[in-house]
MARDO-688915 format. One line per 2 residues: number of its first residue (from 1); their letters; for each residue x, y, z of C-alpha. Coordinates in nm, 2 decimals. Each point is the difference from the previous one (the first is absolute). Layout:
<nodes>
NUM> A> X:Y:Z  ...
</nodes>
This chain:
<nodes>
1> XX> -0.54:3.71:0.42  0.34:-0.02:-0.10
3> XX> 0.10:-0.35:-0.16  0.29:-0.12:-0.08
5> XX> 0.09:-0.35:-0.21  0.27:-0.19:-0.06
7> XX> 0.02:-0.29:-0.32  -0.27:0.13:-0.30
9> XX> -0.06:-0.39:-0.07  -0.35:-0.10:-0.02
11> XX> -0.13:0.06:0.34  0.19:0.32:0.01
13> XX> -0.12:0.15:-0.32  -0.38:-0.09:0.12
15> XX> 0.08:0.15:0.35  0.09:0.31:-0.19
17> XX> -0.30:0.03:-0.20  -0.27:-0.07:0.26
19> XX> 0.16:0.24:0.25  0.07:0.30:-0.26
21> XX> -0.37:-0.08:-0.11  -0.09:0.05:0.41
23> XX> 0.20:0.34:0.00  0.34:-0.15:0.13
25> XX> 0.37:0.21:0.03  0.13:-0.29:-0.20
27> XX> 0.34:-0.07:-0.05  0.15:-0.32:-0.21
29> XX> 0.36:-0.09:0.02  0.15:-0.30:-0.25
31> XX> 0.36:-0.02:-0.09  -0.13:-0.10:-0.30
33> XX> -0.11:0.30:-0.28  -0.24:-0.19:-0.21
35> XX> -0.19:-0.13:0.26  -0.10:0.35:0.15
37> XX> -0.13:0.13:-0.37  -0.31:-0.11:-0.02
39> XX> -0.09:0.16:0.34  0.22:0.34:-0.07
41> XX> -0.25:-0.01:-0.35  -0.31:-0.08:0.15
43> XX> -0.05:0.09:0.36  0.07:0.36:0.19
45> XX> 0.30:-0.17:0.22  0.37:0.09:0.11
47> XX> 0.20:-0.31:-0.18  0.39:-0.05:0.07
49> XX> 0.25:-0.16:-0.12  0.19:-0.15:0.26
51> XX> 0.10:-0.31:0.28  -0.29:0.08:0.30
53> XX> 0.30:-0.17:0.24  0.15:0.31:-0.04
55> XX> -0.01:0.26:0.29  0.05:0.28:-0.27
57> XX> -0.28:-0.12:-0.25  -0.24:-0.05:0.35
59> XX> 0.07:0.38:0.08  -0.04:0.13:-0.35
61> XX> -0.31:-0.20:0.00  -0.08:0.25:0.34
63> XX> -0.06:-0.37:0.19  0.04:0.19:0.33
65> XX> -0.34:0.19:-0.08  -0.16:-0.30:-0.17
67> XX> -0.31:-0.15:0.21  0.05:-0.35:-0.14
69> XX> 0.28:-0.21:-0.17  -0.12:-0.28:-0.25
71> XX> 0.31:-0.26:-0.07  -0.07:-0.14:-0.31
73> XX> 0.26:-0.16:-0.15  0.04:-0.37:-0.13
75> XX> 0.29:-0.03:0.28  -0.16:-0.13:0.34
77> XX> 0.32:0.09:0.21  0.06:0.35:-0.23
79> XX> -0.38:0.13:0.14  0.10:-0.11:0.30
81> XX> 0.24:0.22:0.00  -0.13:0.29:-0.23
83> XX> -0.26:0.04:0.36  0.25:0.00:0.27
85> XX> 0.19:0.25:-0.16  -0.30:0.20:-0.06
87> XX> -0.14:-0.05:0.40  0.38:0.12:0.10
89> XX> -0.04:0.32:-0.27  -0.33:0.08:0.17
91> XX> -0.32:-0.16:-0.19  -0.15:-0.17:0.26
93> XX> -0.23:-0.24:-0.22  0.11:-0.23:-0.21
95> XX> -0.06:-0.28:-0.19  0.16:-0.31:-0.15
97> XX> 0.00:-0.25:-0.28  0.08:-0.30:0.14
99> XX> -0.07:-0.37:-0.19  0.25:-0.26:0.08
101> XX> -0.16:-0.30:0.17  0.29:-0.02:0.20
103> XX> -0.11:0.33:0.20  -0.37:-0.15:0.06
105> XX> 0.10:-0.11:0.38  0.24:0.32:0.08
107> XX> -0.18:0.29:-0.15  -0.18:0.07:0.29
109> XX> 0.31:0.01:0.22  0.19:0.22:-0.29
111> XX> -0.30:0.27:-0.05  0.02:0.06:0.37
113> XX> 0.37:0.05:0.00  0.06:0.21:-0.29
115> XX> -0.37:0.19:0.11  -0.16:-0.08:-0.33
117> XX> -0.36:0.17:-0.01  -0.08:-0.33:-0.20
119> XX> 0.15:-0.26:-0.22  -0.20:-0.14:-0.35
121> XX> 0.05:-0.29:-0.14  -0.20:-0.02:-0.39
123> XX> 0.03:-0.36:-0.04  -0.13:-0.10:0.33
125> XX> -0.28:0.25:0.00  -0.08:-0.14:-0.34
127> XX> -0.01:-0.30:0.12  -0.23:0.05:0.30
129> XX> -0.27:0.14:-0.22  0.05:-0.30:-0.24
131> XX> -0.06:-0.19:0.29  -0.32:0.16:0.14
133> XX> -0.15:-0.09:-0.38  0.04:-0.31:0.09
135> XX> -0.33:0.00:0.26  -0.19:0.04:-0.33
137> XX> 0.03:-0.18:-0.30  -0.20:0.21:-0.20
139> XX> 0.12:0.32:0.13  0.27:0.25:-0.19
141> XX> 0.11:0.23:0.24  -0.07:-0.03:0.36
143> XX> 0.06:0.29:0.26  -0.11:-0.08:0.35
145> XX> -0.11:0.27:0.23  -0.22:0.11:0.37
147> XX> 0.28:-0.27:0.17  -0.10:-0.30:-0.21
149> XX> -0.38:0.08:0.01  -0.04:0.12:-0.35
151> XX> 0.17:-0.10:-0.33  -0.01:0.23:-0.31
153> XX> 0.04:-0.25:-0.27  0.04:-0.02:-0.42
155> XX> -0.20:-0.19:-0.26  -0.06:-0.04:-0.38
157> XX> -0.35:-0.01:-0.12  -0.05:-0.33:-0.23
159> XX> -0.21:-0.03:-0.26  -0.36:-0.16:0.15
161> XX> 0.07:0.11:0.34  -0.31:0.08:0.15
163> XX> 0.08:0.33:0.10  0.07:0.09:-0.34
165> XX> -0.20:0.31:-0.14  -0.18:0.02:0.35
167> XX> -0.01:0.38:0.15  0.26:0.02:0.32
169> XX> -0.36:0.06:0.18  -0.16:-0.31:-0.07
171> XX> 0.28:-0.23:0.03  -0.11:-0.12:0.33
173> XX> -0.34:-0.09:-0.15  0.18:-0.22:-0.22
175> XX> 0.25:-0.17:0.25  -0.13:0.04:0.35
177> XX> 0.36:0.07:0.09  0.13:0.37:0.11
179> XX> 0.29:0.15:-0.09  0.09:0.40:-0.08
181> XX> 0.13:0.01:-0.36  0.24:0.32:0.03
183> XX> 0.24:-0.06:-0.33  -0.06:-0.09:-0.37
185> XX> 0.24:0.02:-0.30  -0.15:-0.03:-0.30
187> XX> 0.16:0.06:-0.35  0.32:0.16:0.12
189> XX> -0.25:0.23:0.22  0.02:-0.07:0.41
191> XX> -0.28:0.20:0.14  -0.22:0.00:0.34
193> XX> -0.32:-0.16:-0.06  -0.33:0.09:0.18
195> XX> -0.33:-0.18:-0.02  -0.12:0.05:-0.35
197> XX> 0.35:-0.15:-0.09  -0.06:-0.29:-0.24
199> XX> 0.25:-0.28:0.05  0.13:-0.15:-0.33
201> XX> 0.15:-0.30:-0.15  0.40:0.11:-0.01
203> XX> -0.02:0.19:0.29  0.27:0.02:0.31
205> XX> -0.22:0.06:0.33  0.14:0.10:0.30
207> XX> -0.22:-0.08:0.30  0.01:0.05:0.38
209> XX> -0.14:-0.31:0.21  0.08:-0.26:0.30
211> XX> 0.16:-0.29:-0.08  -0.34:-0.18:0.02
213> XX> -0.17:0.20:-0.21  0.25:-0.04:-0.24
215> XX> 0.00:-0.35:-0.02  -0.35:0.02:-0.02
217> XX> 0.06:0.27:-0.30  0.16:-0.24:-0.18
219> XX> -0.17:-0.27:0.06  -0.26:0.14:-0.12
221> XX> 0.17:0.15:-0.34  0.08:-0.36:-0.06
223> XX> 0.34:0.03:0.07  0.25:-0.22:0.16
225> XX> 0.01:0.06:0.38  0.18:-0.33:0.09
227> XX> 0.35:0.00:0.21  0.35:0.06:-0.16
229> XX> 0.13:-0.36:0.07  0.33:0.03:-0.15
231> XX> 0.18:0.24:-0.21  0.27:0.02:-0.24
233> XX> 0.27:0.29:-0.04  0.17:0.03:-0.31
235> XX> 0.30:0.17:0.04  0.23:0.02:0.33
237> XX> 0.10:0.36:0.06  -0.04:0.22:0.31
239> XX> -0.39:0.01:-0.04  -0.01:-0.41:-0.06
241> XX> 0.17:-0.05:0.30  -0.21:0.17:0.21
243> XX> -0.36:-0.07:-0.17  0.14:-0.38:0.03
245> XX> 0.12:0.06:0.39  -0.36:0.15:0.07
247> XX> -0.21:-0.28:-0.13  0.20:-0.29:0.13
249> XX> -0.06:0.18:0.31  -0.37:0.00:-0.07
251> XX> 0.00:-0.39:-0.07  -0.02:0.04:-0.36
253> XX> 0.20:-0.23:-0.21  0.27:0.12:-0.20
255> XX> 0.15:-0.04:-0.37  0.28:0.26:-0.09
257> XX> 0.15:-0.01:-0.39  0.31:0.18:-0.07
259> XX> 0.25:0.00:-0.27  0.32:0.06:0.23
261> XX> 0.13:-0.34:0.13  0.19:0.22:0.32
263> XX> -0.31:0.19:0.05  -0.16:-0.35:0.02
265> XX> 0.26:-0.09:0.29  -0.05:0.28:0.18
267> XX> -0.38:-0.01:0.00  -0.01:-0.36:0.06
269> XX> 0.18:0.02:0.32  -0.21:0.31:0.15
271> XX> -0.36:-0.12:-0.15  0.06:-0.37:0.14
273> XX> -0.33:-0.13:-0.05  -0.04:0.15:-0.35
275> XX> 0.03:-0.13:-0.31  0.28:0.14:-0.20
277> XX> 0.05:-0.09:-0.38  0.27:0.14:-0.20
279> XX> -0.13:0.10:-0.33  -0.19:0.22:-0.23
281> XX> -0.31:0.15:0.09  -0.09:0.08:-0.39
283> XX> 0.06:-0.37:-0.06  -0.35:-0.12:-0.06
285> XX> 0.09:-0.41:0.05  0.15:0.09:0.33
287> XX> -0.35:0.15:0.06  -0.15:-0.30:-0.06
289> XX> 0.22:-0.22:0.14  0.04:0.12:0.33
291> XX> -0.38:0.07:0.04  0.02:0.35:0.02
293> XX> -0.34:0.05:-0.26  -0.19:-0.15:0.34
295> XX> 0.12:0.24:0.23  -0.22:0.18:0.21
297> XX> 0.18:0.32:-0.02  0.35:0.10:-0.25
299> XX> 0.21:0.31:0.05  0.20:0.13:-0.27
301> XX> 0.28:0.16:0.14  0.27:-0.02:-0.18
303> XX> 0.23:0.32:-0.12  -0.17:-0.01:-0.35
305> XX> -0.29:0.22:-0.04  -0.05:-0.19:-0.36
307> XX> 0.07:-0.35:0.12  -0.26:0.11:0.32
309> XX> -0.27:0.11:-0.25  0.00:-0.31:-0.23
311> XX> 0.06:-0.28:0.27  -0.32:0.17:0.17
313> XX> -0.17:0.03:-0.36  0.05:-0.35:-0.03
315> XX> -0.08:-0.11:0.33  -0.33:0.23:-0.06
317> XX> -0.11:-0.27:-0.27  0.09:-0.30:0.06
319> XX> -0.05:-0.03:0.36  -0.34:0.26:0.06
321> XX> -0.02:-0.12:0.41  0.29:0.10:0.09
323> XX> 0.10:0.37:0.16  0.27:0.12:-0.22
325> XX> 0.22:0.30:0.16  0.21:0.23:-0.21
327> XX> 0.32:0.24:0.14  0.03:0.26:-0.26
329> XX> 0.25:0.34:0.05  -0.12:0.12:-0.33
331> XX> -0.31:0.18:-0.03  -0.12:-0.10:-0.41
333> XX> 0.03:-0.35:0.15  -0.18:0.05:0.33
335> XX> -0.29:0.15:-0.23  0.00:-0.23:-0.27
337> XX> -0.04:-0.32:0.20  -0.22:0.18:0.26
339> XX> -0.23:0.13:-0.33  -0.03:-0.35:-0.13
341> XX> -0.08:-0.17:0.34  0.28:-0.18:0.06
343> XX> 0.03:-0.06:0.37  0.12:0.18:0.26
345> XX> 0.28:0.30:-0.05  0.22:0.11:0.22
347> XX> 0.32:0.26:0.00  0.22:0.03:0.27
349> XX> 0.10:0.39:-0.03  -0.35:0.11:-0.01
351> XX> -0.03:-0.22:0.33  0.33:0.18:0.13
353> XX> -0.09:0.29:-0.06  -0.35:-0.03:0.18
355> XX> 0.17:-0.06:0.30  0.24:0.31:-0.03
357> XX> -0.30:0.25:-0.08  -0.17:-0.13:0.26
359> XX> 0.26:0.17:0.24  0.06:0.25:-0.17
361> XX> -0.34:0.11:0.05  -0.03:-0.09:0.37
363> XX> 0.27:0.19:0.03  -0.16:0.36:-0.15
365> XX> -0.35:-0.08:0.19  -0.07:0.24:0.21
367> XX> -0.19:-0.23:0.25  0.26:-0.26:0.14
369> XX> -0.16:-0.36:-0.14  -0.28:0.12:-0.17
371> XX> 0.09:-0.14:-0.32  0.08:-0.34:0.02
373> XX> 0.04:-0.18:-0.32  0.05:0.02:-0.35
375> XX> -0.07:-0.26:-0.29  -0.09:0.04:-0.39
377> XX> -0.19:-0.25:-0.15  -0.10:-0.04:-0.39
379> XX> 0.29:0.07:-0.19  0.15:0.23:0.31
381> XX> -0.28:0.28:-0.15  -0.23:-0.02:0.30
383> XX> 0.14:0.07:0.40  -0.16:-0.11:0.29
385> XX> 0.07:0.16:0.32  -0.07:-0.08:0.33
387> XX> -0.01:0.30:0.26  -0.10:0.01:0.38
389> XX> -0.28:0.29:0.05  0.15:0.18:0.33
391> XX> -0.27:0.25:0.15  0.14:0.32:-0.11
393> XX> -0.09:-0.12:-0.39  -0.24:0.14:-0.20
395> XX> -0.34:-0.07:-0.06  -0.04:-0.21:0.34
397> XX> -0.34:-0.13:0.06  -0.19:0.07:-0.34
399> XX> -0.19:-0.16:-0.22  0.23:-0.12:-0.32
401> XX> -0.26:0.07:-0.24  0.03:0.40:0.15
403> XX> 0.37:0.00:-0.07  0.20:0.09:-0.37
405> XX> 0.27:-0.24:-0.05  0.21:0.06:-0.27
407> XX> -0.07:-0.15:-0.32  0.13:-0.37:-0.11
409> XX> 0.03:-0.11:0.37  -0.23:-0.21:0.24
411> XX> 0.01:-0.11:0.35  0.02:-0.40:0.01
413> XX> -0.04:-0.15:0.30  0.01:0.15:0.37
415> XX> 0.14:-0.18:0.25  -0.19:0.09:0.37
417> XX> 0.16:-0.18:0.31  -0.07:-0.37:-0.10
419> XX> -0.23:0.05:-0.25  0.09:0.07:-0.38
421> XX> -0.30:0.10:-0.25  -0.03:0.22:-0.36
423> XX> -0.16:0.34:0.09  -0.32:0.12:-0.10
425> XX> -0.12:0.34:-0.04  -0.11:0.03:0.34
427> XX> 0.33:-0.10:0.16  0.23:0.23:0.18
429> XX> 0.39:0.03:0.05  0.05:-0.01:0.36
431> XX> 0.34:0.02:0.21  0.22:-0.33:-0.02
433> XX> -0.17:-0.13:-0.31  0.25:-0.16:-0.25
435> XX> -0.14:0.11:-0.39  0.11:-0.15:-0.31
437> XX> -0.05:0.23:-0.25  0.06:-0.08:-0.38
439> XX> 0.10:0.26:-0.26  0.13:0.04:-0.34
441> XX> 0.19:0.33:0.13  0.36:-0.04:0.07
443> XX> 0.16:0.18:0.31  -0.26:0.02:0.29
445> XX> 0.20:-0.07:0.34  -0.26:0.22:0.21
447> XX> -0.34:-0.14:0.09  -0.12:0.40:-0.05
449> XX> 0.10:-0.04:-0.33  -0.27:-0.23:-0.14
451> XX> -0.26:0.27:0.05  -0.11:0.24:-0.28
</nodes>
């Protein structure tokens, strides 16, 4: 497909990549030199300079042939506008960057009128995923999928667990609790496990289960299962207000730090029931003195990578119960604090970006809604897809164990009518199913695609 995207800011530049990695027509347009070089230097894509407002730029850019217009810029009301011009020059999908608060009750009514294939909003999507953490307090990453039946969740192995140095086959043997391990990084190195996987101190597991059964995998691990009763955002920004909006929502009770005595005002008067102090979130007395080392749950959210990474590196040691939550944009910190077990990490472009690649590849399926979700998981190295077997798919009706998948990649979990369960050799694929499959290989949007 033809691609063509407006601001090469974060989210931009990583739309760029994953799509030219997928094959893409991509084009990049910044008004700004510098910020295309990297991608003119590094990735097979068309960059100009220029303002994406402009009719001329738009048809040098060859919109009116373009199958899909991302708006990427830092300027809600400038993408707004970068798509209507594009829909009126012919490119009848489009998509825009949209993350002002103010647009949370109208955005609905404004993608309708200016016929928006979709509006994305990083900070809120962030947020939301945050949020869903929240079920499990010793959980990274949680991805929920088969309509709520099934969660695909994160952990770190501890030294002493009792899974530790135990074969993936014999795990159940040693906690009476099932779950489908489909995700390790270990050592730099994510890789898809099978049975005669050994699980080791260090490592980051990825494993499909209910919500039950996770609890009960936890439990069992020795690990804290008990409610998030409260939780404390440091740092009021886009993605504070909305993790902060969510759980007061939920009933959970709310602390929110921030340095910016206006931002205070502001946030006080939309989060009424929470607890807003102006100050420092690195300040370790205000810490203590506000009780935020008994929290059940901190977020570290301010704009700061560094001040995210050593509030949570604090937090980490001197209050061990407590869920600790990290927004990182760049990757060395993302890796570092996810390395040395430090919580929960989360980036909002990587998020974004899910969400856009998601339709992207919808859109180039050749069955309408056969694939039907996207998500990475474990340092955004492994995908997991969810497709819809339609009866004109391959391999209908045979034994997995006779079929050649492709190497690195496993089917999850099948979801059958009502019932949800991990498939054994003997299973089949059969019309309607819902599969989750898990891969280390980037670009599958076709459910004839994860054959060999």
């Amino acid at each position: 497909m033809k691609i063509v995207i407006a601001g090469c800011g974060k989210v931009g530049t990583a739309l760029a990549e994953h799509l030219c990695e997928e094959k893409h027509d991509i084009v990049v347009i910044d008004p700004v030199e510098s910020r295309l070089n990297y991608l003119a230097n590094t990735q097979d894509v068309m960059c100009m300079v220029g303002d994406a407002k402009s009719m001329e730029v738009l048809k040098s850019a060859d919109i009116e042939h373009a199958d899909l217009m991302l708006a990427m810029t830092a300027d809600d009301e400038e993408n707004l506008i970068i798509c209507l011009i594009a829909r009126e020059m012919g490119c009848k999908n489009t998509i825009a960057r949209v993350r002002n608060p103010v647009y949370d009750k109208t955005i609905s009514v404004i993608r309708d009128t200016l016929g928006l294939s979709m509006t994305i909003n990083p900070d809120y999507e962030a947020a939301r995923e945050i949020f869903k953490s929240l079920r499990f307090k010793s959980a990274g990453q949680v991805e929920t999928f088969a309509k709520g039946r099934t969660e695909i969740l994160t952990c770190y192995v501890k030294e002493g667990t009792p899974i530790c140095n135990v074969q993936i086959k014999d795990v159940y043997d040693v906690i009476k609790t099932r779950v489908f391990f489909c995700a390790i990084k270990r050592d730099e190195q994510v890789f898809i496990p099978d049975g005669f996987t050994e699980i080791k101190a260090g490592d980051t597991l990825s494993f499909v289960a209910s919500r039950e059964d996770a609890d009960a995998f936890f439990k069992k691990l020795n690990y804290d299962t008990g409610r998030i009763r409260d939780l404390t955002i440091i740092g009021g920004g886009k993605l504070g207000y909305y993790l902060g909006k969510m759980a007061i929502e939920d009933g959970i009770m709310l602390k929110l730090v921030d340095q910016d005595p206006e931002k205070c005002r502001m946030l006080d008067a939309e989060l009424k029931v929470a607890n807003v102090i102006c100050g420092d979130g690195m300040d370790t007395k205000l810490l203590y003195e506000e009780s935020i080392l008994k929290s059940s749950a901190v977020a570290c959210l301010t704009g700061s990578d560094a001040t995210n990474t050593l509030i949570a590196m604090y937090l980490t040691r001197n209050c061990p119960d407590a869920k600790i939550i990290s927004k990182i944009k760049k990757s060395d910190f993302e890796d570092m604090l996810f390395n040395l077990g430090y919580g929960s990490v989360y980036n909002a472009k990587y998020i974004a970006v899910d969400r856009i690649i998601r339709y992207v590849r919808a859109m180039g399926n050749a069955f309408e809604g056969e694939f039907q979700s996207l998500s990475h998981i474990i340092d955004n190295k492994v995908e997991v897809l969810e497709f819809i077997v339609h009866e004109d798919c391959p391999h209908i009706g045979e034994p997995l164990k006779d079929i050649h998948f492709k190497k690195n990649l496993l089917i999850a979990n099948v979801r059958r009518g009502a019932r949800t369960f991990v498939p054994g050799g003997s299973d089949t694929f059969e019309p309607g199913d819902t599969l989750l499959v898990v891969t280390t290989i980037h670009g599958i949007s076709k459910f004839a695609e994860i054959f060999a």
